[in-house]
N, C-alpha and C positions, 0 to 999 in steps of 0.2 A: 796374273791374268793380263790378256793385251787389252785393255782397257779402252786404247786410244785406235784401233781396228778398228774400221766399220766396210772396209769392201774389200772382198777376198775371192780371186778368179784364179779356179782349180780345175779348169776345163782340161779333159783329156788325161787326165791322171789317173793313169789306169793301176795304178798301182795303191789306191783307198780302198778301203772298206768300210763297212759298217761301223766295227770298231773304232777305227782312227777316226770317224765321225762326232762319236760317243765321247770320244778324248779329247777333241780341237773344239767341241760344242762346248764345256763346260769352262773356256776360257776365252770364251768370243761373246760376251757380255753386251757391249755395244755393235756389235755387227750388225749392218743394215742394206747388205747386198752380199750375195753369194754366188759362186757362179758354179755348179759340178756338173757342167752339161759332159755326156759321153764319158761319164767314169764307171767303165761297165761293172765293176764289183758292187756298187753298192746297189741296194733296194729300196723298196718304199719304206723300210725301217729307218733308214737313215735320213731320209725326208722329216719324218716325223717326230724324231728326236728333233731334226735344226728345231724344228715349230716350238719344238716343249723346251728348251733348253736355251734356245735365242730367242729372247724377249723385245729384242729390237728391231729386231728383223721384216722391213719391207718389201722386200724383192729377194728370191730366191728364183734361180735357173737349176733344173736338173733337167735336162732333156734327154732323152736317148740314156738312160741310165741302165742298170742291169736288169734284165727280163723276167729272173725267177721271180715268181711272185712266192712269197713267206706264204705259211700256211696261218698263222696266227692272226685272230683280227683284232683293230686295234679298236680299245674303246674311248668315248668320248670322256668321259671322266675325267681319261689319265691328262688332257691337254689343257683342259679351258676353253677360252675364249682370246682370240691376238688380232684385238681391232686394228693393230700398226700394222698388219701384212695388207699391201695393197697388188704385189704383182705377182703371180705364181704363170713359169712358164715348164711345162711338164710333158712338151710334144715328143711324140713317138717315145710311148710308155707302155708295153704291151699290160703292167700291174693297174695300171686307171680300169675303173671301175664304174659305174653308176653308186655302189656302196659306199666308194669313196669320195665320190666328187659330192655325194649329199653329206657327209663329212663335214667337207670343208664349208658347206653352207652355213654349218651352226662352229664351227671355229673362226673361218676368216669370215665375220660379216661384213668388211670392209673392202673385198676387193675391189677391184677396178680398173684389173686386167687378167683374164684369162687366156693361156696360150696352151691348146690340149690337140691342134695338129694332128690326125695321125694315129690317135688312139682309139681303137674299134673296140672295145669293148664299151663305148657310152652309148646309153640307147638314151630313156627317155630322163635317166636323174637331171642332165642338166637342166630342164624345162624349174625342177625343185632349187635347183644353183640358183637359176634367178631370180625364182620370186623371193628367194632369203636374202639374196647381194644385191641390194634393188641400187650400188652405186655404181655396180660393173658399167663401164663404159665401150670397154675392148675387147672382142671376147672371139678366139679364131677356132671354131671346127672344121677346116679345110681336112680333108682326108678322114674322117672320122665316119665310114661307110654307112655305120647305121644308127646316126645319132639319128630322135624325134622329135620335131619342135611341134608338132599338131597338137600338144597339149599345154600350150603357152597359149592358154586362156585369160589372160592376167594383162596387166599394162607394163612394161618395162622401161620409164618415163626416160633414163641416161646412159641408154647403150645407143653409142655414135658408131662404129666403127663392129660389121659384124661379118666374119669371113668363113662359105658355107661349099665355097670349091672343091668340087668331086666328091658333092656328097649324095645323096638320094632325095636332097628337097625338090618338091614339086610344085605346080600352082597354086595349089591348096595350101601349102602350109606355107608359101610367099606370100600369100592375100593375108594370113594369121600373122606372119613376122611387121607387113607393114602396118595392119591395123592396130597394134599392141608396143609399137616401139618407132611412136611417135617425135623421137628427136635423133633417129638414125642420119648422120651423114654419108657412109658407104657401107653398100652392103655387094661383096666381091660373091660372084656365081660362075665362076671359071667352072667350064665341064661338070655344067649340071644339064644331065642328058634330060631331064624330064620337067626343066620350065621351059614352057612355049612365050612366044614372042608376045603371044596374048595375055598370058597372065604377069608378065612385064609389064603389059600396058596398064590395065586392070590394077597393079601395086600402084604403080606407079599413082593412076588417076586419086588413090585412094591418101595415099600419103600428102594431105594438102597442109603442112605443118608449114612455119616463116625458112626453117634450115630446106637449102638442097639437096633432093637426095643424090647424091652423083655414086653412080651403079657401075663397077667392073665390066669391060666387054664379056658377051654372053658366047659360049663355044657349044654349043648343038653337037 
């Protein structure tokens, strides 16, 4: 086993599969960074073997990985619980899910970076991501057309850093983002066609926490 591993960057390796995932997991023991962004063969099967298989594991990149989504789902049983996962970046993923990303609510309780960019099939699961990973700090739905945060009824006391560019948020659910995630430092709204200037303001007056909020230029 490679014992003494812990960071392994297999970006653009187009030539993995699932398989070879199955085979290189079960002797990467101490692994605690992975990188397989853009390895178009694999699926979200191979994601979820690293999880069960790498016990050490706090950062995993698979971004842009292969698009068929498996027909089989996966159950929570077979994983446990892997409070040492702190960063999952999984942008431009057409297999993400709402089913999954509530998944990883009750596997990783520990995040405290989500990277999900990109991925349209999340609607309202992630509102459930947060209230379970109440340590997420950094969390990016840029391009993520029809995520829903109007149901983040809830206080989200340690997310600094929240990225909602070219997404469908509107005044309404900016007035919900600031009143509930009281220690935000930026929150980036690049070409969000339907906040007005007003309900910028309105966040804004409402967020009276000791941190600054310092806000992305806004693109009408």
């Amino acid at each position: 086993k490679c014992r003494r591993l812990q960071h392994l960057d297999l970006q653009n390796a187009d030539f993995l599969n699932d398989q070879h995932v199955v085979q290189l997991s079960s002797f990467l023991g101490d692994l605690v960074f992975i990188n397989l962004s853009c390895c178009h063969k694999l699926t979200k099967s191979a994601f979820f073997t690293l999880a069960k298989n790498c016990p050490s594991l706090s950062e995993i990149k698979m971004e842009k990985i292969g698009g068929k989504i498996v027909g089989n789902s996966v159950s929570l049983a077979e994983f446990g619980v892997h409070p040492q996962l702190k960063s999952l970046y999984l942008g431009n993923n057409s297999w993400l899910s709402d089913e999954i990303i509530t998944m990883f609510a009750s596997i990783f309780p520990n995040l405290q970076l989500l990277d999900l960019n990109s991925c349209n099939r999340i609607f309202e699961g992630i509102c459930h991501v947060l209230r379970r990973c109440c340590k997420i700090r950094h969390l990016n739905l840029a391009d993520c057309s029809k995520v829903k945060l109007l149901g983040m009824n809830f206080v989200v006391p340690k997310l600094e850093v929240l990225d909602l560019s070219n997404t469908d948020v509107d005044d309404e659910t900016l007035y919900v983002i600031s009143k509930n995630c009281c220690g935000l430092l930026q929150l980036l709204l690049e070409q969000c066609n339907h906040v007005t200037e007003k309900g910028v303001k309105r966040a804004r007056k409402l967020h009276t926490t000791k941190r600054p909020w310092i806000s992305s230029s806004l693109v009408f």
